[in-house]
N, C-alpha and C positions, 0 to 999 in steps of 0.2 A: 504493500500500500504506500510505504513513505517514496518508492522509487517511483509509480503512480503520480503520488499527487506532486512529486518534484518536476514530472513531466508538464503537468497541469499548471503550475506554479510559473514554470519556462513559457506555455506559449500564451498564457495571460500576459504576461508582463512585454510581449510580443503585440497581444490582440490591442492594447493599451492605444498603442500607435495606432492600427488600425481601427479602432474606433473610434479617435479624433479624428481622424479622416472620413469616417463616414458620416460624423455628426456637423461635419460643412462641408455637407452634400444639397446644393437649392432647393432639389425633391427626390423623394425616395425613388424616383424612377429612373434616377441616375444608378441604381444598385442593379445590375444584371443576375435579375432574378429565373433564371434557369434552372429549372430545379435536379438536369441534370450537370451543371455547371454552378452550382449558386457559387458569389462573389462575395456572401456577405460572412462577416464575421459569423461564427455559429454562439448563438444566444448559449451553451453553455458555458465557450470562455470567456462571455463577457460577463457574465453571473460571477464568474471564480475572481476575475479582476476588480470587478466591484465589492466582492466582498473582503478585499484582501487590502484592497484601498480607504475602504471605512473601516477597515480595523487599525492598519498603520497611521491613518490619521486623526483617529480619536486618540490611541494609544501611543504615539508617537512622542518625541521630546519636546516639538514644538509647543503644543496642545495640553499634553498630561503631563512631562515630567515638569516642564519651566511655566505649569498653566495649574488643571485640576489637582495635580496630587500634591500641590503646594498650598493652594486657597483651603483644600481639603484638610489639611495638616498632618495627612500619612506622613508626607517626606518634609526633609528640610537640609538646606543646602551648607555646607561645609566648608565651603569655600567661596565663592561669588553667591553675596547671599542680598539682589536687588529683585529676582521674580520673585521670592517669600516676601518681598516687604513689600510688594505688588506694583514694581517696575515691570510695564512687559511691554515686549519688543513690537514694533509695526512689522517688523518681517514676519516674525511668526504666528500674530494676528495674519497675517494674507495670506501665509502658507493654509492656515488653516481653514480657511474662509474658503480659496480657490482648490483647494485639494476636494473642500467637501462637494461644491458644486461639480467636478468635474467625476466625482463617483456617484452624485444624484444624475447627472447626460449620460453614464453610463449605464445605469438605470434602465434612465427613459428611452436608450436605444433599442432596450429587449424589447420595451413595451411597444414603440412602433412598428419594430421588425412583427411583432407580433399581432398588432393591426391591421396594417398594412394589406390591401389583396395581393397587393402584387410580392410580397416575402412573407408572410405567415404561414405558409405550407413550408415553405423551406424549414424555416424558424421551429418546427413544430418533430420536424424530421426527426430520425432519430432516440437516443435517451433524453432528449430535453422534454418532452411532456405538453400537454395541449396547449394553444392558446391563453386558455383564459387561464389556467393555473400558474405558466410565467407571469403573467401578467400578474396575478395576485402576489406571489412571492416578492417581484419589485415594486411591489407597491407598500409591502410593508417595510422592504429596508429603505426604500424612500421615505415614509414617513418615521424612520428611526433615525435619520440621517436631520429632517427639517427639526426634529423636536432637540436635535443634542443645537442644533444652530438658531435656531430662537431662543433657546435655553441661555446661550452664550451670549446674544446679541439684543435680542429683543424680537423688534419687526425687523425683516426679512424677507428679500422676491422669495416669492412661492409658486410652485406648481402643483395642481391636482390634477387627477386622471377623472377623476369623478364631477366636477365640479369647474364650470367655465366662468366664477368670476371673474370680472374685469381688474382685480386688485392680483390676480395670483397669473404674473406673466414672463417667471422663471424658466429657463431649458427649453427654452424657444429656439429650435433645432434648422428647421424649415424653412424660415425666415429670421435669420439670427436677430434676438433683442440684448443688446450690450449696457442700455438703462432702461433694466427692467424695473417697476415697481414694486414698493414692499408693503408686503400685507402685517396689518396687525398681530397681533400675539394670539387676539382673541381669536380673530379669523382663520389662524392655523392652526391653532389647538381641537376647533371646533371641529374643523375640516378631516384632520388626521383622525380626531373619533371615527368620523363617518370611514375614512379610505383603509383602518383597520376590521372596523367591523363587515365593509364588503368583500374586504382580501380574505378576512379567514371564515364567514360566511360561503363565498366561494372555494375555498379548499375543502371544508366538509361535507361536500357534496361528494368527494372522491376521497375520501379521506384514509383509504389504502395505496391511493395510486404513489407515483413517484414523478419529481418532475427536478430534473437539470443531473439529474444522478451523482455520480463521484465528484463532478465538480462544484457541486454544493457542501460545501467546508463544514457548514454550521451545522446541519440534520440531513446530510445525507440525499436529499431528494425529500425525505418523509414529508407527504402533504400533512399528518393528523399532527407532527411536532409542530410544523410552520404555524397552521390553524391555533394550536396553544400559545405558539410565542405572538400572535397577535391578539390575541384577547388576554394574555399577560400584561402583553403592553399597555392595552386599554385601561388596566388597571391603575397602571403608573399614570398617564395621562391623566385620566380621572381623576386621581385623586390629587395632582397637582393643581386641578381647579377647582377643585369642591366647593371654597370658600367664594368663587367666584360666580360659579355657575351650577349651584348646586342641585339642580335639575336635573341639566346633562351629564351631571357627573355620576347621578346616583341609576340614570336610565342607562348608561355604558357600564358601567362598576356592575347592578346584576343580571343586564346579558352576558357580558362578556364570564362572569362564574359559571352561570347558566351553561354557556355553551361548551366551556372548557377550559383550564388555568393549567398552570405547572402544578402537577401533582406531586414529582419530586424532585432529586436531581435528574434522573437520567431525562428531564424535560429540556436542563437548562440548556439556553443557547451559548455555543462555544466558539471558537474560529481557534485550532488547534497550530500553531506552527510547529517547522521543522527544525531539526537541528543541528542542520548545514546552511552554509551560503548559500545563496543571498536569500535564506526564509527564514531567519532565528526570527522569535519576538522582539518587539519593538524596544523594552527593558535591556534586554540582553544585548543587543544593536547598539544601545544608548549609552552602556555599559561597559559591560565585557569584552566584545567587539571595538570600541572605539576603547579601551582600557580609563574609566574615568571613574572616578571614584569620590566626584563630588554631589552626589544625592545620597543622602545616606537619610533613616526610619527617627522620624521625632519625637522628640520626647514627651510631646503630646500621646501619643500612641503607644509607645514605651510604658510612661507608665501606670495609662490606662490597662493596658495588658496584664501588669505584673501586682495588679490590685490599688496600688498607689493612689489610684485618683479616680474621680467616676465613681457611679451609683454601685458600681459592684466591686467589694473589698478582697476579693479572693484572686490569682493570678488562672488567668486564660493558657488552654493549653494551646492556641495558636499563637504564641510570642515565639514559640522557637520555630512556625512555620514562615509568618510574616516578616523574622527578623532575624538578622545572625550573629552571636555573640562577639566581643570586641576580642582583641588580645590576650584579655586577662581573664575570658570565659564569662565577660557579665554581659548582661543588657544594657546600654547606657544609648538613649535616644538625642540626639544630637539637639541642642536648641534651639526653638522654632524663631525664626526672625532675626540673627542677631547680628550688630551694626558689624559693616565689612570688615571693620581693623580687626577683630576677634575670630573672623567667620570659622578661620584656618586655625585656630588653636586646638582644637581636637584634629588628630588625623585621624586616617581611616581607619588607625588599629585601635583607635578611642573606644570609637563608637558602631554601634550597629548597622551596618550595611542592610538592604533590602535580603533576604532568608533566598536559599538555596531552590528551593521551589516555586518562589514568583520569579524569581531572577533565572530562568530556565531556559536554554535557545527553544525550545519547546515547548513554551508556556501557552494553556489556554487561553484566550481574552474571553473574559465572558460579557457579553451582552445584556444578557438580562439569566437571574436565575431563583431558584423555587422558595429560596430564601425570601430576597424579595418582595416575592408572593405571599408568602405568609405576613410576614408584618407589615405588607397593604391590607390583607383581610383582616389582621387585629385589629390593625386601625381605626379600617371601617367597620368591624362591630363591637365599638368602646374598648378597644383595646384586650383584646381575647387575650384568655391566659394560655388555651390550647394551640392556637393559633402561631403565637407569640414563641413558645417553647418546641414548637415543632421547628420553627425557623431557626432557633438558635440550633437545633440537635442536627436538619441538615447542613448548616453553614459548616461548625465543627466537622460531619462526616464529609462534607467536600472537600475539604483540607486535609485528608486524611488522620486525623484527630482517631485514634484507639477507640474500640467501645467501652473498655470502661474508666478511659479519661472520660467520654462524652458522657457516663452516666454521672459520673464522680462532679461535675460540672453543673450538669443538670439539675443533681439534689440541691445543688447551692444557692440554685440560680431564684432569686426574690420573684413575688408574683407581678404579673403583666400591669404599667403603667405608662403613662407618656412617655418620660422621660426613661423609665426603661428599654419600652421596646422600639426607641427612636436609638438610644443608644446601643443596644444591639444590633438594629439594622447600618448605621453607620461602621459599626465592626464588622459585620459580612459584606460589605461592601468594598469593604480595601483593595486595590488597584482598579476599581471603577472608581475613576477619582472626580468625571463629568459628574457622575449621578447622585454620586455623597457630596458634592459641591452643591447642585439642585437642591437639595434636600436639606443642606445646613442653609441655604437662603430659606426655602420656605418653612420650615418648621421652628429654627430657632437651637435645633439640637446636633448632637450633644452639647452639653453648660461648659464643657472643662475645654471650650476652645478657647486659644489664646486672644486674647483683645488688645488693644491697642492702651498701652501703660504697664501693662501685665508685666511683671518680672520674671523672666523667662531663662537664667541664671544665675548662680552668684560662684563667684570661686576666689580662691586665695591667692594673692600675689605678695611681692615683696615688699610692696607697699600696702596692705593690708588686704581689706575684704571687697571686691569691686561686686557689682549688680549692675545688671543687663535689662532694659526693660525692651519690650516690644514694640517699637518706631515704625510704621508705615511710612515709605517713601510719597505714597501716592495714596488717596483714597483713604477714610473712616475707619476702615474694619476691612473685614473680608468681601472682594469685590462680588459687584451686587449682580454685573454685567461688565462687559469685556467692550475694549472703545471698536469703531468698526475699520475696517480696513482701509488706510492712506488712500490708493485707489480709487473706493468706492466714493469718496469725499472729493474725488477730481474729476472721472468718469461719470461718474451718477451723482452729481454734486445736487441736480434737483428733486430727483427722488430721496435721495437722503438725507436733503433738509425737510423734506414734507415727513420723512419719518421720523425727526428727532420732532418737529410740529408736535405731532402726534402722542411721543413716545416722554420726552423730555430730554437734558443736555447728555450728551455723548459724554460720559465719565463713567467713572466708577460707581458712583453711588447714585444713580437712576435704577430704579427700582423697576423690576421686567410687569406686565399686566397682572402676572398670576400673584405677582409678592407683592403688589400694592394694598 
């Protein structure tokens, strides 16, 4: 299988080129559709490129290591420490912005090919599976892609498959739009309920078949997994609006049960790499690969872990998966934020490095998993204690956590409250650092995040006792949204003052629709 999917891996990274070439094509009838000669890229390696492209770039250094998993406070920098103090770069705002739209065009290429009279038999060919059921599958990682980039941004061009608002005028292929308009938060949020519930409505119609086969990273081909990861996701959706639209939140929240959720792990959504060149994970790339050894595991997280701090006084058996002991066999979490002249006082043999398991050329990226799922449905019903405890007991067995550390764990564990099973789910979320960023904007939790004043060190010099408190360069606290991209503010310089109109000033501390 790894020699397989290294094959797959090769002419993705091939089909790449060739799909920017076809996506400024005037019309699709430039595609010589022969179907004993088809010309067109085949919709499975453009599936495998897109999905491999939303994983590198959600996970990637630009985005998660000098972005989410720093606002998050999993990691904290050891050396150049201006992203933790929420300095971040215009480059890698655009890296991230232009990488994401050009894996949404990759997308939207299946879904034409698979429109289209004149290529949708081609398209269909083969192990890739019907029409309508490519079409569902990228519709949901489209709308997994628009929600991490409104998340980040705010409003944002948008496109739907479903829905021909005149506000949603993104990946405009046929007639290229280079300022396109941005739609609201509202407008996408609401949108995306609708384009998940038709996607995985549609796959349970077939919900044995298979569709894109091997070169589907995440599940295989399985229609009845994809079907789950879409009404999973409605659930995160959902309940990121509730407070807003709690209507629609509570009409998606129990169809989407109804229909089907992650049951457990073997539901969660994965994107598995290799580990060889050029497919290690994104960590390991950022890493080990480039030998760099300045992101190392916070002492927020540290010593939440090891009992220290946080609603729960007992030490977590995933500190030694999440982290890896110093020189001297301890856990010591490096200091979140602290002013450059110090950053490099601990070296690497200080302090804990990210643990041998996330840091893996092989490492899963998980997307969305059953964990989760559970402490969305305690949420939504007042905070289930069953619920609640079922999510910590998978998060642990995902980590490979022993069974009777996880039951040893388990008896300890206090019964289901806010601030507990907020803080739980912030601990199974570790290296999704997008969605424990989401999460610490809207809920508030966990309490033991550093703030701005916070004393965040102290240690002994020759001159006596020095203290370190926690300075932001930029911004309040922990950023609220991400500024948008230099470009877009030149190129699209009027759509994107109608969206700050709209939204409020382009900074840190503008609050997105869902968190006002």
């Amino acid at each position: 299988m790894k020699n397989n999917l290294s094959t797959i891996y090769k002419t993705a990274a091939a089909a790449l080129v060739l799909v920017t070439g076809l996506s400024s094509c005037k019309d699709l009838t430039d595609i010589n559709t022969d179907p004993n000669k088809a010309a067109i890229v085949p919709t499975t390696t453009i599936l495998l490129s897109a999905e491999k492209q939303l994983v590198d770039n959600l996970r990637g250094e630009t985005f998660s290591l000098k972005g989410a998993m720093l606002f998050s406070q999993y990691y904290s920098q050891n050396i150049y420490t201006d992203q933790s103090r929420y300095s971040i770069s215009a480059g890698d705002l655009n890296t991230f912005w232009s990488n994401s739209y050009k894996t949404l065009n990759n997308l939207e290429e299946i879904i034409q090919l698979n429109t289209s009279e004149q290529t949708k038999n081609v398209a269909a060919a083969g192990t890739a599976g019907t029409n309508a059921n490519q079409i569902a599958i990228s519709r949901i990682l489209k709308s997994y892609i628009f929600q991490t980039l409104t998340d980040a941004f705010g409003s944002v061009p948008y496109q739907s498959y479903g829905n021909s608002d005149p506000d949603f005028e993104a990946l405009q292929q046929i007639q290229e739009n280079y300022t396109p308009a941005y739609a609201s938060q509202e407008k996408i949020y609401t949108d995306i309920l609708n384009e998940l519930k038709a996607a995985g409505d549609t796959l349970l119609k077939t919900p044995s078949a298979t569709t894109f086969g091997a070169s589907d990273i995440i599940y295989k081909g399985s229609n009845a997994k994809w079907a789950k990861f879409a009404n999973s996701l409605r659930l995160r959706v959902a309940t990121r609006i509730k407070t807003k639209l709690p209507q629609l939140s509570e009409q998606h929240f129990t169809d989407a049960v109804q229909k089907g959720v992650f049951s457990g792990n073997e539901d969660n959504a994965v994107f598995k790499y290799l580990p060889a060149a050029p497919n290690e994970a994104p960590l390991y790339r950022a890493t080990v690969t480039a030998n760099r050894k300045d992101y190392a595991v916070s002492h927020v997280l540290i010593n939440v872990l090891k009992g220290e701090t946080g609603p729960f006084n007992f030490a977590d058996p995933r500190l030694s998966i999440y982290a890896l002991p110093n020189a001297r066999n301890e856990y010591i979490g490096q200091p979140y934020g602290l002013p450059l002249s110090v950053a490099g006082v601990n070296g690497p043999t200080d302090i804990s490095l990210p643990g041998t398991a996330v840091n893996a050329a092989d490492y899963g990226e998980v997307l969305m998993e059953y964990a989760e799922v559970a402490f969305l449905r305690s949420e939504h019903d007042n905070w289930n204690d069953a619920s609640y405890r079922s999510g910590v007991q998978r998060s642990l067995e995902k980590w490979g956590v022993s069974a009777d550390k996880v039951s040893e764990y388990l008896s300890k564990l206090p019964a289901a409250n806010k601030e507990n099973v907020l803080t739980q789910k912030y601990l199974a979320l570790y290296m999704q650092g997008q969605e424990a960023w989401s999460e610490i904007r809207r809920t508030g939790y966990p309490l033991f995040l550093v703030k701005p004043g916070d004393l965040v060190w102290r240690r002994t010099t020759d001159t006596g006792v020095q203290e370190y408190r926690f300075e932001p360069l930029f911004g309040n606290g922990i950023p609220k949204r991400l500024y948008y991209p230099l470009r877009e503010q030149s190129v699209n310089r009027e759509n994107y003052q109608q969206a700050l109109a709209g939204q409020g000033q382009d900074n840190l501390e503008t609050a997105l629709w869902w968190n006002k």
